[in-house]
C-alpha positions in Angstrom: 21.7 23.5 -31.0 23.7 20.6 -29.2 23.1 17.4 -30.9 20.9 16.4 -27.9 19.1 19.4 -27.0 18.3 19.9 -22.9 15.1 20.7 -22.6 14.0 22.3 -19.0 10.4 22.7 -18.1 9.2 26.0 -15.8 6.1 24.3 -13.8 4.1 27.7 -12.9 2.5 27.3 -9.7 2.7 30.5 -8.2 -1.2 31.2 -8.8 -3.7 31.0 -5.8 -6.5 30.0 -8.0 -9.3 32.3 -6.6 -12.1 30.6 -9.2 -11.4 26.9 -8.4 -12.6 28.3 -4.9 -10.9 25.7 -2.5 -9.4 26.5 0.7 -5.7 26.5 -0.6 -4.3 26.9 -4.3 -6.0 24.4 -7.0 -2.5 23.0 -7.9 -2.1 21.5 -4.7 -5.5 20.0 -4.8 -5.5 15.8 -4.4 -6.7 13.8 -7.5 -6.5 10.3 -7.9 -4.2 9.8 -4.8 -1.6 12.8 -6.0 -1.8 16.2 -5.8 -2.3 18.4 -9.3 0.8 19.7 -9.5 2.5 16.1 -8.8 0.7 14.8 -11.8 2.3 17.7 -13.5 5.6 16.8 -12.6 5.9 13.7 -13.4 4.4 14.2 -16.7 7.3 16.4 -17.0 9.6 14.0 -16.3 8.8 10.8 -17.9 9.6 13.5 -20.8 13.4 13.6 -20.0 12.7 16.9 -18.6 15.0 19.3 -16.0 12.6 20.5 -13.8 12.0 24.1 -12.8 9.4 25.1 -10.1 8.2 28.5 -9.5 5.8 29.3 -6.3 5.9 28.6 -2.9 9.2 26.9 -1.6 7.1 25.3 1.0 4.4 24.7 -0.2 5.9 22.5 -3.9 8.6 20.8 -1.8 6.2 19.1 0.0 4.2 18.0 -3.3 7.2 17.4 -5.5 8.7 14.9 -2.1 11.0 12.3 -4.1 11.3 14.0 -7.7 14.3 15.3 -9.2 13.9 19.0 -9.6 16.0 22.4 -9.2 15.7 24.8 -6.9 12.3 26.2 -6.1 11.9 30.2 -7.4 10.2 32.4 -5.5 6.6 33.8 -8.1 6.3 36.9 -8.9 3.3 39.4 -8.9 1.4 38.2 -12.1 1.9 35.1 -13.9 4.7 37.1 -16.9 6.6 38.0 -13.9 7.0 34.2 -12.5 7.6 32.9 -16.0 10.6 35.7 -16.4 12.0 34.7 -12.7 11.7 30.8 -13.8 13.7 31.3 -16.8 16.2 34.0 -15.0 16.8 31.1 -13.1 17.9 28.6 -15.4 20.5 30.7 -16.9 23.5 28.4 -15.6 21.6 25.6 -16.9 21.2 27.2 -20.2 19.2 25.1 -22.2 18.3 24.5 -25.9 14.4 24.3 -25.0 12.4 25.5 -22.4 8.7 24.7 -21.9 6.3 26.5 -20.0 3.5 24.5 -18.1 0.5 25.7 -15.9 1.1 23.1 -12.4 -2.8 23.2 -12.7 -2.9 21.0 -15.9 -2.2 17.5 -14.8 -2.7 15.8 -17.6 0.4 15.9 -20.4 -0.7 13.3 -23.2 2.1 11.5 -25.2 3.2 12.7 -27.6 2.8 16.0 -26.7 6.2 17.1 -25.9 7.5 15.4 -29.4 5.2 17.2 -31.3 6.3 20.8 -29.8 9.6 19.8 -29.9 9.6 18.8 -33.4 7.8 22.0 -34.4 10.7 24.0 -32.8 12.7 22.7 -35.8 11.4 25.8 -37.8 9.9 27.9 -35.1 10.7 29.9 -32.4 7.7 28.7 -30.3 4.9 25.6 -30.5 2.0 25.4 -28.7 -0.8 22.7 -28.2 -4.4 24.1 -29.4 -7.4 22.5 -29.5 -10.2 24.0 -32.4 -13.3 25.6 -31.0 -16.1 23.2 -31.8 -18.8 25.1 -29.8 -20.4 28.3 -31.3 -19.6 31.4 -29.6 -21.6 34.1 -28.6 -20.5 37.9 -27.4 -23.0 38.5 -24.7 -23.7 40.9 -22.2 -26.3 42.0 -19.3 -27.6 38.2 -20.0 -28.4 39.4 -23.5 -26.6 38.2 -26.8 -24.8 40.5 -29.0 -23.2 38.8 -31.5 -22.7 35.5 -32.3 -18.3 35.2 -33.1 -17.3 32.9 -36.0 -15.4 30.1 -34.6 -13.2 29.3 -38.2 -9.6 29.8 -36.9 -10.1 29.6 -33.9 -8.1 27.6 -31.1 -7.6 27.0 -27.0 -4.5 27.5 -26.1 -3.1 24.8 -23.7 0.1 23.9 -21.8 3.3 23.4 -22.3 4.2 25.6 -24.6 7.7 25.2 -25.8 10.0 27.8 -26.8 14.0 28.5 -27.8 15.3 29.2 -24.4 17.3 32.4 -24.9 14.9 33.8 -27.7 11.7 33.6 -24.9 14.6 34.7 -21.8 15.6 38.2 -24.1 11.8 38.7 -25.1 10.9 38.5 -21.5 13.4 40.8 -20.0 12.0 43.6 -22.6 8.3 42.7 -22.5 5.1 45.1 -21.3 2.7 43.5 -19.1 -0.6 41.9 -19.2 0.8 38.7 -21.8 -1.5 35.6 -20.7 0.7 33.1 -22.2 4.2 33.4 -23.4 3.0 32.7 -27.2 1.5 36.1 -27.2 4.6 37.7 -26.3 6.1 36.1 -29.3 3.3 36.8 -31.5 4.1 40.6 -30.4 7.6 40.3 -31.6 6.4 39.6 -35.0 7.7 35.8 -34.2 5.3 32.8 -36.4 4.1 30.4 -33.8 3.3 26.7 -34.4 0.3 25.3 -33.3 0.6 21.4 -32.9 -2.5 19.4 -31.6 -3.7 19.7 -28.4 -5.8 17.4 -26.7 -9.3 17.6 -24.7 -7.7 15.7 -21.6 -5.5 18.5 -21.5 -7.4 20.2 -18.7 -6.5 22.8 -16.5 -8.6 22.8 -13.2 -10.5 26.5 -12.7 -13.5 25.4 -11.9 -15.0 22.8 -9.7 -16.4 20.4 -12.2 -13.2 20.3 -13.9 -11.7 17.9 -10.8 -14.5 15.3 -11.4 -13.3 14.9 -15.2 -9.9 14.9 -14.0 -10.7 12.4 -11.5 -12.1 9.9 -14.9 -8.8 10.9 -16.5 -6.4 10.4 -13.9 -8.0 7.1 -12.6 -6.8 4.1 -13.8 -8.9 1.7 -15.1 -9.9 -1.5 -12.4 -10.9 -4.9 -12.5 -12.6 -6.8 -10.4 -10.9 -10.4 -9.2 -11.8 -12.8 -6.9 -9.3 -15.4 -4.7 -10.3 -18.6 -2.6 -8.7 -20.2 0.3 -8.9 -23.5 2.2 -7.1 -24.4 5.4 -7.9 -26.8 8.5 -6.0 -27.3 11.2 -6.3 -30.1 14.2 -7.5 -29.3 17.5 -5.4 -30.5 20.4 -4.8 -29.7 24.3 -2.8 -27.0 25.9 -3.2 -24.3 22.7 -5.0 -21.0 22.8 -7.9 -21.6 20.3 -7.5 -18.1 17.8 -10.1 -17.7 15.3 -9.8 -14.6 12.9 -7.7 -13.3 15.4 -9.9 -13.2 18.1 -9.1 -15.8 21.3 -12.4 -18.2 21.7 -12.8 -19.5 25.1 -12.5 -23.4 24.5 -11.4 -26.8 26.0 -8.7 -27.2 23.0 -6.1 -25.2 20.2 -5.4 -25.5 16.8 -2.0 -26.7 16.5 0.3 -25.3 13.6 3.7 -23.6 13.2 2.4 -20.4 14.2 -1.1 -19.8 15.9 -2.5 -22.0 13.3 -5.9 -19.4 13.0 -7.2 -21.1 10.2 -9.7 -18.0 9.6 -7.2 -15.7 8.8 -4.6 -18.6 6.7 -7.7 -19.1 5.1 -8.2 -15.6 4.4 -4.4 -14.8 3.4 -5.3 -17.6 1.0 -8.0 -15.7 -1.0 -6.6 -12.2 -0.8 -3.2 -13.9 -2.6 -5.0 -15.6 -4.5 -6.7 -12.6 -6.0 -3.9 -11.0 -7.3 -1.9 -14.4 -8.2 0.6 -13.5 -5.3 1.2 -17.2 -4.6 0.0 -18.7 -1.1 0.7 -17.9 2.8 3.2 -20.9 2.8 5.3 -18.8 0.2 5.1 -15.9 2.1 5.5 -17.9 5.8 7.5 -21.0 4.8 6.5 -23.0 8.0 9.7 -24.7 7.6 11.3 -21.0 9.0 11.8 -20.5 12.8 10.6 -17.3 13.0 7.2 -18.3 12.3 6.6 -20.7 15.0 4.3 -19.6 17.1 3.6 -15.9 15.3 0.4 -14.3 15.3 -1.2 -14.7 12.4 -2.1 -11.1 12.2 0.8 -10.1 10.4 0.0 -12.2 7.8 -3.2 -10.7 7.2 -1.7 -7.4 7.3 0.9 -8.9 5.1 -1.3 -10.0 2.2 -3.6 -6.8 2.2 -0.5 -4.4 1.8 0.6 -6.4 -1.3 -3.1 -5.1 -2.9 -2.6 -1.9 -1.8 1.1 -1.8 -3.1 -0.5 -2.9 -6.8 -2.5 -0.2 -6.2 -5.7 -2.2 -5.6 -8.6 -2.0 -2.9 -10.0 -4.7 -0.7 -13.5 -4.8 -2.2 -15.4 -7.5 0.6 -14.3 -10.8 2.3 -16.7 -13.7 3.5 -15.1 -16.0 5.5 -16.6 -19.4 7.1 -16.0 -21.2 9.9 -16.6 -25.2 9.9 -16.8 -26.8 13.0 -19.5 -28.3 15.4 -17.9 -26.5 18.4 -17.5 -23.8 19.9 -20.2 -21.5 19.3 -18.8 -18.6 16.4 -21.9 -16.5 17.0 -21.4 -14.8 19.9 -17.2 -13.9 18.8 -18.2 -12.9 15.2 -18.6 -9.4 15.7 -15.1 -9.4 17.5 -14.0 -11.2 15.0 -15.3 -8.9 12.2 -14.1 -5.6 14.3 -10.6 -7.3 14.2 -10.1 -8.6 10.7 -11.6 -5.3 9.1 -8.8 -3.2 11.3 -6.0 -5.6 10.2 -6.8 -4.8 6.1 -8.0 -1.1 6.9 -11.0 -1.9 5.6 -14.9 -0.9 6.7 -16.3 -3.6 8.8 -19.1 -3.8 6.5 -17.1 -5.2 3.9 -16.3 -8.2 6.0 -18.6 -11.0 6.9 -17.7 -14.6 9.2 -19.9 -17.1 9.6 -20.1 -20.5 10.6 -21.7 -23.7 9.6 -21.4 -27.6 10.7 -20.6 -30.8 8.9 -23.8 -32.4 9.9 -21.5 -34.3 12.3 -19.6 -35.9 9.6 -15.9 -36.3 8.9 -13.3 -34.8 11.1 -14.8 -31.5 11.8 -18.2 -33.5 12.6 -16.0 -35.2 15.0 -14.7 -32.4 16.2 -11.0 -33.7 15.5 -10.2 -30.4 14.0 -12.0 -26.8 12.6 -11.9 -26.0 8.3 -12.4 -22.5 6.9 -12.8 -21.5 3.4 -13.0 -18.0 2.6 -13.4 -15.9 -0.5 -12.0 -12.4 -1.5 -12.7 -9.6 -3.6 -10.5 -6.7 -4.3 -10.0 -4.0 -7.3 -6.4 -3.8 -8.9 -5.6 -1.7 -12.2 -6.5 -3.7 -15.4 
């Protein structure tokens, strides 16, 4: 072997996954934002891995958009004769190890790869098990016949790793009816390791298998929580903007831009929960091409650096301080339009309004405050 072995990976997705019982093959099924056979993938990857697809050209170009991989191969009838086309396929490549993964197991835990790899230092194949914990029956017609003694006993899981050339010449002179390239070792009179496998190590059949996957996949969130402050002066010849919304009124705000103190307010808290700083980082005022600018691309400024930590906007409560005008009768405007600049439901928004009591600036009506607060879930 090369003193830095190349290890390709065959990612077998040329099944149609009848059981799973979705309307198109289970690898191409979305979990946790990615399709299953993404997942896959880049589990592959982050391995050092040269990537071989087999299965639909189409179909794993379109989920596989962005990574490095080779050439899609075209599946064969049964699973044996996709794995033989896969490694046919890498025979210009030719590499030291090959492993063979099922695109419908998303879920590669570390040190996985290592393990099998290791393992191929005095084998000619690894594979991940898993012991059977649960007692096994033999049943039939609903009826028991036998309970089967579970000592020895291990499920087989994905990748399995093999020497390339020794699994490529086994292929080429194998029967039929292998369900995993192990066996067709194990017919060769070839010892196989077993390394150990992993219960995340799930490959989706069946319809409760995606809601595990979905805990697996998922990363963890926290909950955080931002504040923001801003008041602006009221003055003549301005449009008056409040949380994007134009309020009929005798006076403005006056600012750099349209000066809504709602939605500054609001930019405020949303950067505040995710310690991105403050709108005036973002918008230096002291920049021209500012003045004047709707303050809705702000707002759809500071929700898309949530959504790029891979956060949500959980709920936002913004209010209003001033004795005039009236909020009441614009706050359902105001909610329509500030929940369709984050994307979010309108339910997770609120504006509301209160007074000074007449005192200080906004009791004298020299200018309207706003505080707001928001929510939002990032990735712990």
């Amino acid at each position: 072997m090369r003193k830095t072995p190349i290890i390709a990976a065959l990612l077998v997705a040329a099944g149609t996954g009848s059981r799973f019982g979705a309307a198109r093959p289970k690898q191409y099924v979305t979990i946790a934002g990615k399709t299953v056979i993404r997942h896959a993938a880049e589990a592959l990857l982050r391995e050092g891995c040269v990537l071989q697809p087999v299965g639909d050209a189409a179909e794993i170009g379109a989920a596989l958009s962005g990574l490095a991989h080779r050439a899609v191969v075209a599946g064969g009838a049964t699973r044996q004769d996709s794995v033989r086309l896969g490694l046919e396929a890498l025979a210009d490549l030719a590499p030291d190890i090959v492993l063979v993964h099922d695109a419908a197991r998303p879920v590669i835990p570390p040190g996985t790869v290592a393990d099998l790899v290791a393992a191929l230092a005095t084998h000619d194949g690894a594979i991940p098990a898993v012991p059977v914990a649960d007692t096994l029956k033999r049943g039939s017609c609903g009826l028991i016949d036998a309970t089967v003694p579970r000592d020895g006993l291990y499920r087989a899981q994905t990748p399995q790793a093999f020497r390339y050339q020794t699994l490529l010449d086994l292929h080429r002179n194998a029967g039929t009816g292998a369900t995993d390239d192990a066996s067709i070792l194990e017919a060769a009179g070839h010892r196989v390791a077993l390394v150990s496998g992993h219960d995340d190590n799930i490959k989706l059949t069946y319809p409760d298998d995606q809601a595990r996957l979905e805990r697996i996949l998922s990363p963890m969130m926290e909950t955080r929580t931002g504040t923001g402050f801003d008041v602006h002066v009221l003055v003549e010849d301005r449009k008056l903007i409040l949380c994007g919304v134009e309020v009929p009124h005798e006076k403005g705000l006056s600012g750099h831009s349209d000066a809504d103190v709602g939605i500054h307010a609001l930019c405020d808290a949303i950067y505040g929960a995710i310690a991105d700083g403050d709108i005036g980082r973002h918008f230096p005022p002291s920049e021209n091409q500012w003045k004047d600018a709707d303050s809705a691309r702000f707002l759809v400024h500071a929700a898309s650096r949530v959504a790029e930590r891979g956060g949500r906007i959980v709920n936002v409560d913004v209010t209003l301080i001033c004795e005039r005008p009236k909020i009441t009768p614009h706050a359902a405007a105001m909610i329509t339009r500030l929940a369709s600049l984050m994307g979010i439901e309108e339910s997770r928004v609120s504006v509301k309004a209160t007074t000074t009591e007449r005192l200080g600036f906004t009791g004298r009506m020299e200018g309207i405050a706003c505080q707001a607060v928001a929510t939002v879930m990032v990735p712990a």
